[in-house]
C-alpha positions in Angstrom: 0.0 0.0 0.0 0.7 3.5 -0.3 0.7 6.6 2.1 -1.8 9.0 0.7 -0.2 12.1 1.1 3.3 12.0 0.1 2.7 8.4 -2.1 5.6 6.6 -1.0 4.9 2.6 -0.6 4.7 1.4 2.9 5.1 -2.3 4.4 1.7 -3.6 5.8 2.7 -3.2 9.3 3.0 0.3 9.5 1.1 2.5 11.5 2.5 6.2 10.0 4.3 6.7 7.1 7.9 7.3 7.7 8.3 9.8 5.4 6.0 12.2 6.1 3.8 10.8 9.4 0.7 10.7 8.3 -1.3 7.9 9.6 -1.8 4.8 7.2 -5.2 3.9 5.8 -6.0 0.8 4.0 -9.0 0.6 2.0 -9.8 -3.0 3.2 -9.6 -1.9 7.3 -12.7 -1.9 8.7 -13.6 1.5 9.9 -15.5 2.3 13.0 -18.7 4.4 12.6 -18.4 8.2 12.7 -14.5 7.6 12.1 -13.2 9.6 9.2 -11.4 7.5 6.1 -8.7 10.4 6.0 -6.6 11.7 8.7 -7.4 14.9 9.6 -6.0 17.7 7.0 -4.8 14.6 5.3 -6.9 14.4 2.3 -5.2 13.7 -0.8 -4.6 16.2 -3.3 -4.3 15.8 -7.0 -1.1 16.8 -7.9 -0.1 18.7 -11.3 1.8 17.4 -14.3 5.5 17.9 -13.8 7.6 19.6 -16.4 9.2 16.6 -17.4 5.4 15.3 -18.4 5.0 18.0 -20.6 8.8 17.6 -22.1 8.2 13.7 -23.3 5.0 14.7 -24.8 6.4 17.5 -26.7 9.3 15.2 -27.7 6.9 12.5 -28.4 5.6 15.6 -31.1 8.7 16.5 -32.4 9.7 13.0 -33.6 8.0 12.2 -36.3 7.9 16.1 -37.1 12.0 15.7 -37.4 11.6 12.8 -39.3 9.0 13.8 -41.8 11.1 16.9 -42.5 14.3 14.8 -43.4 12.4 12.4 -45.3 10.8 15.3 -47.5 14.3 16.9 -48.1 16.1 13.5 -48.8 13.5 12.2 -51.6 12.5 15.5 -52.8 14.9 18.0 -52.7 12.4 20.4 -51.3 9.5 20.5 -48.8 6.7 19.3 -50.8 4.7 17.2 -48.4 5.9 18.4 -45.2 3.5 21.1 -44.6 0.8 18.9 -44.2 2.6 16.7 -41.5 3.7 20.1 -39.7 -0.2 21.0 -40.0 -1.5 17.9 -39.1 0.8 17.6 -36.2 0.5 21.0 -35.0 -3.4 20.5 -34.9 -3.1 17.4 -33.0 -1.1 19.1 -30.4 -3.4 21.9 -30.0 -6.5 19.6 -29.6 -5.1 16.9 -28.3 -1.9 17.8 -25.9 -2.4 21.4 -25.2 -5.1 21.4 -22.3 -3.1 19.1 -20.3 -1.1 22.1 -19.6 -3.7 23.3 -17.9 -4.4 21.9 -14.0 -8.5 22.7 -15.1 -8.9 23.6 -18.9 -12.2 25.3 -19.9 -13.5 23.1 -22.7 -15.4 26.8 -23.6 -12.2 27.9 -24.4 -10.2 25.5 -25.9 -13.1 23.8 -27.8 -13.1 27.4 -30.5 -9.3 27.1 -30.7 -9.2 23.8 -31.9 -12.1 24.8 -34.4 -10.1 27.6 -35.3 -7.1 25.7 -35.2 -8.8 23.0 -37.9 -10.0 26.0 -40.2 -6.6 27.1 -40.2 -4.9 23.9 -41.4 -7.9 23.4 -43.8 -6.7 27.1 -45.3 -3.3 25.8 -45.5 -4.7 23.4 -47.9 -6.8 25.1 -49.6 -4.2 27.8 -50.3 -1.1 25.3 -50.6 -3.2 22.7 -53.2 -4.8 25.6 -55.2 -8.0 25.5 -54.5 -11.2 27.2 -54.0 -13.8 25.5 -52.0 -11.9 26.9 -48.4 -14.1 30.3 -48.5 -17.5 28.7 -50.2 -17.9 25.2 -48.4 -14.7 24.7 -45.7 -14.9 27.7 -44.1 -18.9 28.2 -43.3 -19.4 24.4 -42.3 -16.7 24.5 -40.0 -17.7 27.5 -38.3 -21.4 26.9 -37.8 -20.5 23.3 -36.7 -17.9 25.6 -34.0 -20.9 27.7 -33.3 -23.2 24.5 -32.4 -20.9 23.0 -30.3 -19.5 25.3 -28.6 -22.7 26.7 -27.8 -24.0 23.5 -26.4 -20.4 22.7 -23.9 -21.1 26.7 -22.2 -24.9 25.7 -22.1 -23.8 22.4 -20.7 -21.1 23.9 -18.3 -23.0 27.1 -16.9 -26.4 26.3 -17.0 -27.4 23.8 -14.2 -31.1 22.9 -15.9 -32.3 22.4 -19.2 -29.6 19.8 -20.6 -32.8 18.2 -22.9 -33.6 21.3 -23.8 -30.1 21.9 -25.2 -30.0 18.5 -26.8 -32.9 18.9 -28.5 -31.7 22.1 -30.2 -28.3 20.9 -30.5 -30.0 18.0 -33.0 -32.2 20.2 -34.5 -29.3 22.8 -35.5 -27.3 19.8 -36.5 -30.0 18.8 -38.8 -29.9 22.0 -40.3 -26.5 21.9 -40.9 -26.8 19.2 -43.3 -28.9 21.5 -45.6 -26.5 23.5 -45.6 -23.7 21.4 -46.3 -25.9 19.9 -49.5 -26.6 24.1 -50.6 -22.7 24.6 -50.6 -21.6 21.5 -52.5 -24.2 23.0 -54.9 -22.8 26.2 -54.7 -18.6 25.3 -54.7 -19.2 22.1 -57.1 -21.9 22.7 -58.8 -23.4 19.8 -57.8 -27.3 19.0 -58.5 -29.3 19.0 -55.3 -30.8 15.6 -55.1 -32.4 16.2 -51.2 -30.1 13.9 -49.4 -30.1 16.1 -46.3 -34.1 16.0 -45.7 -33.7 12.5 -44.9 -31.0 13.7 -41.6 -32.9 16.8 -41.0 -36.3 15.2 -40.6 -34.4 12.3 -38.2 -32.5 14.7 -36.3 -35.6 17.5 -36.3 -37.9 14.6 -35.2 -35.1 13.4 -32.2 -34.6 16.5 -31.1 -38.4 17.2 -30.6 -38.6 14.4 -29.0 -36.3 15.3 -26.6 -37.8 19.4 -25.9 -41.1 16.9 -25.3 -39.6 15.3 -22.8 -38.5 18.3 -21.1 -41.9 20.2 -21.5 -43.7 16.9 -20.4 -42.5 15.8 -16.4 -45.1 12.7 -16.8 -43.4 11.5 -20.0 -39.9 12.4 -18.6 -40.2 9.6 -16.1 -42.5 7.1 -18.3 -39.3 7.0 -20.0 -36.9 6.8 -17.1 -38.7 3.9 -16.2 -38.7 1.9 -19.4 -34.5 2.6 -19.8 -33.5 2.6 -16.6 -32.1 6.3 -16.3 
């Protein structure tokens, strides 16, 4: 076992840790009723990532950002390819490793920098390939589908009430979206409009309805508790 304040291991016969004194608990000693399961002023305390965390996952990073780079040079002659590693990379560190820098990361926060983070890298692309669906297709999609979510985590994270209410619209909204992803191939392809996006706006229209019903309706609210067990 292990003390629980300074986390050093301790034999099963000790009584205090010798480290640091604090008195040993063992999750499988009975307690007595009334007596606390943490020495007093003893609770344990989540400690934050050490510098060294934080130097093996940026190194972790870097490897096959090094690599990639003398790859491109040795069969190319020239950074051709590259970019789109370093992109990929970057955006992977931003959404993936950049929080953990943080003892409590707002997901309101960093949720709209790795949107913007992703609209960047799809620029990249756009600009770097020649292209010209960034501005007509890439660029509106990915910011109302920012907008949705990040509308729903500071709902979700400030408001204490309401979360079927917020998955209802988040559906509905989503729904929507699809419409508008079908307009803007139109639009940047000149593709022909068939209607495939009615058939995901009427499911998630319908789903999220169901789900503002439940929160208008108490009586249905816990009909369905009942029959799934929530």
């Amino acid at each position: 076992m292990y003390c629980i304040n300074c986390g050093v291991r301790l034999a099963d016969t000790e009584k205090k840790c010798p480290l640091c004194e604090t008195v040993v608990y063992h999750p499988d000693i009975i307690r007595g009723e009334g007596e606390p399961l943490y020495p007093e002023n003893r609770m344990p305390q989540r400690r934050p990532k050490s510098k060294a965390f934080h130097g093996v996952v940026i190194f972790l990073f870097l490897i096959p950002l090094i690599i990639g780079f003398l790859i491109d040079i040795r069969t190319n002659g020239d950074l051709t390819w590259f970019g789109f590693l370093a992109g990929a990379l970057l955006l992977s560190y931003v959404t993936v490793a950049l929080p953990w820098w943080f003892e409590k990361p707002n997901p309101v926060i960093f949720v709209p920098c790795d949107f913007a983070a992703a609209i960047l890298y799809l620029l990249f692309i756009n600009l770097h390939t020649g292209g010209d669906w960034f501005m007509p297709l890439a660029f509106p999609v990915m910011g109302a589908l920012a907008l949705i979510v990040t509308t729903v985590i500071t709902l979700l994270r400030y408001l204490k009430k309401g979360r079927l209410y917020i998955f209802g619209g988040a559906l509905m909204a989503l729904g929507g979206l699809t419409v508008l992803i079908e307009f803007l191939l139109k639009v940047t392809f000149g593709l022909k409009m068939v209607g495939w996006s009615f058939y995901p706006l009427v499911a998630l229209v319908l789903l999220g309805g169901a789900l503002i019903y439940l929160a208008i309706n108490s009586a249905a609210r816990e009909m369905m508790g009942r029959k799934l067990f929530f």
